[in-house]
C-alpha positions in Angstrom: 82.9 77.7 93.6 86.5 77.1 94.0 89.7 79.2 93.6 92.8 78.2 91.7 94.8 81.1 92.7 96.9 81.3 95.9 94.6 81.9 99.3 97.7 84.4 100.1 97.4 86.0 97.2 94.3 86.7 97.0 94.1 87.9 100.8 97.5 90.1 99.6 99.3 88.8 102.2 102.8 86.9 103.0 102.8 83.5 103.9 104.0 84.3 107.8 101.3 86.5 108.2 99.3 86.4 111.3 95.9 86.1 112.2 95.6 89.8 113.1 96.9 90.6 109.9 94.8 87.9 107.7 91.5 89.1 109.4 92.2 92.4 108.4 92.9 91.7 104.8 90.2 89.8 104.8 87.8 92.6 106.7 89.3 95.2 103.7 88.5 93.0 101.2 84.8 92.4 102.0 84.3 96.0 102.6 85.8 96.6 99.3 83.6 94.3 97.4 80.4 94.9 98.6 77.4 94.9 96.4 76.3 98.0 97.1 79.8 99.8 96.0 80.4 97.4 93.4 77.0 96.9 91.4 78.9 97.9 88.2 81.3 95.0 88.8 79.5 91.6 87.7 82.7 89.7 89.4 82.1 91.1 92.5 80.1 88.4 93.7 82.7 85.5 92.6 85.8 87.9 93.9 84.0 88.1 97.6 83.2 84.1 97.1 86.8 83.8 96.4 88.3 86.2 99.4 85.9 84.2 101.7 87.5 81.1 100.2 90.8 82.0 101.4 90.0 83.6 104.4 88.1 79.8 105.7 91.4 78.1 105.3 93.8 80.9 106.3 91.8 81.0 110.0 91.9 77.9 110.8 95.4 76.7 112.3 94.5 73.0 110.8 93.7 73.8 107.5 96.2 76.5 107.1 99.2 73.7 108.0 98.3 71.1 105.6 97.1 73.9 103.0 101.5 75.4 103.3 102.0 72.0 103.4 99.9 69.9 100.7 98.1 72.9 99.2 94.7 72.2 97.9 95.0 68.7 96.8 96.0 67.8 101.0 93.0 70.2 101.7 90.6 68.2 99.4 92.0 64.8 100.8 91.1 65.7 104.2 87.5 66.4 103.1 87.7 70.1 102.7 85.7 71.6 100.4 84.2 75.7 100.3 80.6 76.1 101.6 79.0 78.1 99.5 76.5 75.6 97.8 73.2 77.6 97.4 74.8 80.2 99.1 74.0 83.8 98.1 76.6 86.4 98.7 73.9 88.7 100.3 73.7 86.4 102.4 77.3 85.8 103.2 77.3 90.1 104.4 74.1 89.6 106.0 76.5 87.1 108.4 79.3 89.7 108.3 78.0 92.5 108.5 74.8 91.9 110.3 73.4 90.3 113.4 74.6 87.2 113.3 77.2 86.3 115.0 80.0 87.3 112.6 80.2 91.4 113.4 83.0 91.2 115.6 84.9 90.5 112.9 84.4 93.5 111.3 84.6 95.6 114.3 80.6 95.9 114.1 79.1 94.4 117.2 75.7 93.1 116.5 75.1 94.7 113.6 72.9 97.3 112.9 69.3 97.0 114.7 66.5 96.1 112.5 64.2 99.1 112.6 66.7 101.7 113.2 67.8 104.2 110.4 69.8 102.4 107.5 72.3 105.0 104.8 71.5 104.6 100.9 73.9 102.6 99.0 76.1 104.5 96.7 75.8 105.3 93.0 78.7 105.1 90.5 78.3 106.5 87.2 80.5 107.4 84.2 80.9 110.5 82.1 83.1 111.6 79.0 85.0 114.6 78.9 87.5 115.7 76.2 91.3 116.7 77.1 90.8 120.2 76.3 88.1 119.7 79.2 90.4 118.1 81.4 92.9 120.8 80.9 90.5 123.5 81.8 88.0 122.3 84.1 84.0 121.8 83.2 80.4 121.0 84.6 79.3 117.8 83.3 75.5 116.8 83.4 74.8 112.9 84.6 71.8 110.8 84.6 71.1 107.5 86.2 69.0 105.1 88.1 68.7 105.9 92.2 66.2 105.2 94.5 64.3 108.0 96.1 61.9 108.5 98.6 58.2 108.1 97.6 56.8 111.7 97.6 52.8 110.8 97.6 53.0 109.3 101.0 56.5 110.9 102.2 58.0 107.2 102.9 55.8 105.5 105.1 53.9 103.5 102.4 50.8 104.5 103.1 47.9 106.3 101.3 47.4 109.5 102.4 45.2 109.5 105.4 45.2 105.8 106.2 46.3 103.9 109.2 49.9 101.6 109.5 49.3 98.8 111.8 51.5 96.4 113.7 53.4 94.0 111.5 51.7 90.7 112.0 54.6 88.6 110.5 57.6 90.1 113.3 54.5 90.9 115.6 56.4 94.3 115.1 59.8 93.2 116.4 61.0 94.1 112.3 63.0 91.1 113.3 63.1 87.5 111.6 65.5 84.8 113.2 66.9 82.1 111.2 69.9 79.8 110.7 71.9 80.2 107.9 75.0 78.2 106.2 78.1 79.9 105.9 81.5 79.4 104.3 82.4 79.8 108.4 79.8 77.1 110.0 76.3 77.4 110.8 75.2 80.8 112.4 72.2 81.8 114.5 71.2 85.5 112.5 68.8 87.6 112.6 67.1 89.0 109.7 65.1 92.0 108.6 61.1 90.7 108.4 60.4 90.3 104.3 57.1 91.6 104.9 57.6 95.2 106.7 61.1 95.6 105.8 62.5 96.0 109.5 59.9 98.7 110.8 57.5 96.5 112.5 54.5 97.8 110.5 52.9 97.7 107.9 50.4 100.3 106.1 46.7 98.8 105.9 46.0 100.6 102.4 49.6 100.5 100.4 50.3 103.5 98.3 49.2 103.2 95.2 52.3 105.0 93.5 54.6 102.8 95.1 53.0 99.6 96.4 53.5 100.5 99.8 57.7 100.3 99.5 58.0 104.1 100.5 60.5 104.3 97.7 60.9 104.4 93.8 63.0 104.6 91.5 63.7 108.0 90.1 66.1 109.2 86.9 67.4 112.3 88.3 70.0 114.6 86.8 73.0 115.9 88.8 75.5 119.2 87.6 78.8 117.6 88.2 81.9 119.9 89.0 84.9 118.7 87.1 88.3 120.0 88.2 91.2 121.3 86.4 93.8 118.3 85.6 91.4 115.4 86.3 92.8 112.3 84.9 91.2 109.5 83.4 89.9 107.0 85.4 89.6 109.6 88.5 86.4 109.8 90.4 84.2 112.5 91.8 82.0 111.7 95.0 78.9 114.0 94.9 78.0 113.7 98.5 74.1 113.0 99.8 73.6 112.2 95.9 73.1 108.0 95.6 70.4 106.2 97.0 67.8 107.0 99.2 68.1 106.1 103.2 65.5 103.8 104.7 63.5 104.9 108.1 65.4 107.9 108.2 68.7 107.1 107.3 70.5 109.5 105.1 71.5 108.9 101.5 74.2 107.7 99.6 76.6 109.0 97.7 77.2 109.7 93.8 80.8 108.2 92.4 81.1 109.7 89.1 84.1 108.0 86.9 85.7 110.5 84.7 86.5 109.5 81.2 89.1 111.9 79.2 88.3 111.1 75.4 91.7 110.5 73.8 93.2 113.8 71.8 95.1 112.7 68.4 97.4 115.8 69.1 98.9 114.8 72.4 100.1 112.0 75.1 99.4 112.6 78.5 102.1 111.5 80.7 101.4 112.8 84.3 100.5 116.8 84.1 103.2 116.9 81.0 102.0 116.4 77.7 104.1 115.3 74.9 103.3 116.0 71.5 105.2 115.6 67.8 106.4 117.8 65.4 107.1 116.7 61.4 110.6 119.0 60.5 112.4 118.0 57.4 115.6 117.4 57.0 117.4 120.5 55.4 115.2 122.7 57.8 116.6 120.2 60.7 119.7 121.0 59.6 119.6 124.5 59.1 117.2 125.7 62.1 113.6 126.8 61.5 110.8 127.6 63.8 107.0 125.9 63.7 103.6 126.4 64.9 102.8 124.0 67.8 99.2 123.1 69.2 98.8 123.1 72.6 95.4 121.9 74.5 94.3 125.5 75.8 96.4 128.3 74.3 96.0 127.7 70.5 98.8 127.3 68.8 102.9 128.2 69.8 105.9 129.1 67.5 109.2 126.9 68.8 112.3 127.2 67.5 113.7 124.2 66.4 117.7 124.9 66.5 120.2 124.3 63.8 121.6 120.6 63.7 118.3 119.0 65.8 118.4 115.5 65.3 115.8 112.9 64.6 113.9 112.5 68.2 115.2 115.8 69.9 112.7 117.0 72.3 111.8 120.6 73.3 109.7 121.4 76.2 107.5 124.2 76.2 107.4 125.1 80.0 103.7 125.5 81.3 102.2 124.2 78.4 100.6 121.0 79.7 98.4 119.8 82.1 97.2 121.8 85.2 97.8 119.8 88.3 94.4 118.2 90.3 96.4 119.6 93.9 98.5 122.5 93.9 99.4 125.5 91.2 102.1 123.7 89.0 101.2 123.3 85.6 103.0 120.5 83.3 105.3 121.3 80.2 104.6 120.3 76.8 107.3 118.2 75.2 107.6 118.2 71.8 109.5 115.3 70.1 111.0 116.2 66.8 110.5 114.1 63.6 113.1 114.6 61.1 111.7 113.9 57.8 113.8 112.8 55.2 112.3 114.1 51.8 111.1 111.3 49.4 110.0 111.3 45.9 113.2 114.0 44.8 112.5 115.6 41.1 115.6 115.8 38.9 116.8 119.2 40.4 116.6 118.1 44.0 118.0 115.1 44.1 121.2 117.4 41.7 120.8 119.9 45.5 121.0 117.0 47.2 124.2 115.2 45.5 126.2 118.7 45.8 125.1 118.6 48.8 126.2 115.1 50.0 129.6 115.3 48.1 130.0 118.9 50.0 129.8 116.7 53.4 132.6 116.1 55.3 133.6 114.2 58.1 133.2 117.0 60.6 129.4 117.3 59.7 128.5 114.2 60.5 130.9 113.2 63.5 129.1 111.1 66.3 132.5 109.6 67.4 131.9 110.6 71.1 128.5 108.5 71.2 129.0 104.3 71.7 126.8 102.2 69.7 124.3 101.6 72.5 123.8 105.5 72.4 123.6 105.4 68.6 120.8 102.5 68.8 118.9 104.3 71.5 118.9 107.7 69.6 117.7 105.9 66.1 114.8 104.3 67.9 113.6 107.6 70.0 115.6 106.9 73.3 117.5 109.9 74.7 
């Protein structure tokens, strides 16, 4: 795989940078895209492949002269090309993030020992909510897919009653060593044993609900506070709630992504809603007052003054949206439509000619307003 985009682009970085600053770009990215945060992102994979990418040349004094120099064609003429044939991005973070050789860069040490307690990877989820929801606040019930701790042998993989020996793969170290290929060079690392999982023994009779894993997967169903004023595309972390911990370690958490439905009454803009009103033109003209929907209180009277013109807004204060931090509450603006009347029967359109040869001058002055206001007003600008 091979990136056509700019390495300092995709690091987010300017082309002075430093190596400080490029490793930490880099170490932000990685975190960012790993699999267990991202497992509802299929590009994640091909994004961390791509930040890796850029990161390889960035590092390296050499390669970063003759990339600001010749960019990837000079690069590809020296003999450079990404190393990541056969390469699986789990096991590009088992290099970065685990014990081989790599941690330092991410502030890690050695890694985590193998055998030691290991947190549950996170859970993201989405649920629908409407905007009168939103407004108000609600409990939403989700469902998904997490892995939970096997409760006929309480995690140790076991049947009930029978005896875990020594792992005779690690000879109970949990601990496999091995030399992998990385996009940085080959790296001495040591890897979790594929046949006790890391805690150096194994059960001599597996369970027979879960094979001996200690875990399975579970559909549980989680009450979800939702908060007055959440927006659309907010999330919700429901703490201890994602996937079960291995030998001891504590769980993950539950991301829940909050989508507001859309409401055919209203535009949300921040906490304000805006809304539109129909008003024809005599009534425009002559002032009236109309029933206005709002997304908690039912419906409003606003007075629409004499003379409004096409576009006017009026703001209902307090009327919108309830903000996520604080006590403010938005407004609701309501945009007039003037409606000019169409399909006139004889005695109208007589109304309407006394009416128009009645007009003078003085009703219809906009001498103080410049074309460019003129334009702005006739296509809703203010």
């Amino acid at each position: 795989m091979s990136t056509t985009r700019d390495y300092y682009e995709i690091l987010g970085v300017q082309r002075d940078a430093d190596d400080a600053t490029i490793k930490k770009a880099f170490r932000r990215l990685a975190r960012e895209l790993h699999p267990d945060v991202n497992s509802h992102d299929p590009d994640a994979e091909e994004k961390f492949k791509e930040a890796a990418e850029a990161y390889e040349v960035l590092s390296d004094a050499e390669r970063r002269a003759t990339y600001d120099r010749y960019g990837r064609e000079g690069l590809r003429s020296g003999g450079y090309a990404p190393n990541f044939e056969g390469f699986a991005v789990s096991d590009i973070f088992e290099a970065l993030f685990g014990g081989g050789g790599l941690g330092d860069l991410f502030g890690m040490g050695g890694g985590a020992r193998a055998g030691g307690p290991i947190q549950g990877g996170d859970v993201a989820v989405a649920a629908e909510i409407d905007l009168a929801d939103a407004a108000a606040g609600t409990t939403v019930e989700v469902s998904y897919e997490a892995v939970a701790v096997c409760e006929h042998c309480h995690g140790n993989g076991a049947e009930p009653g029978t005896p875990i020996e020594t792992c005779p793969r690690c000879q109970g170290t949990g601990q496999l060593r091995a030399v992998s290929r990385t996009p940085f060079g080959q790296v001495m690392r040591t890897t979790v044993c594929d046949v006790c999982h890391g805690d150096g023994r194994v059960a001599r009779d597996p369970c027979k609900v879960c094979r001996g894993r200690g875990r399975r997967v579970e559909r549980p169903k989680v009450k979800v506070d939702v908060p007055a004023g959440i927006a659309d595309g907010q999330r919700i972390r429901v703490s201890g709630r994602g996937h079960a911990g291995e030998r001891g370690g504590p769980p993950g958490d539950l991301y829940v992504l909050m989508r507001v439905r859309e409401d055919s009454r209203f535009v949300r803009d921040g906490d304000d809603l805006v809304t539109a009103v129909d008003v024809s033109a005599p009534l425009a003209a002559l002032g009236t007052v109309v029933s206005v929907d709002t997304v908690s209180d039912g419906t409003v009277e606003v007075e629409i003054p004499a003379g409004t013109q096409p576009h006017d807004t009026l703001t209902v204060r307090g009327a919108g949206m309830p903000a996520l931090r604080g006590r403010r509450t938005g407004d609701l603006r309501v945009v007039v439509n003037v409606v000019v009347p169409r399909h006139l029967n004889r005695e109208q359109k007589e109304l309407f000619e006394q009416l128009a040869e009645s007009m003078s001058a003085h009703n219809l002055s906009t001498e103080h307003e410049g074309v460019f206001h003129k334009l702005r007003r006739a296509f809703g600008g203010h």
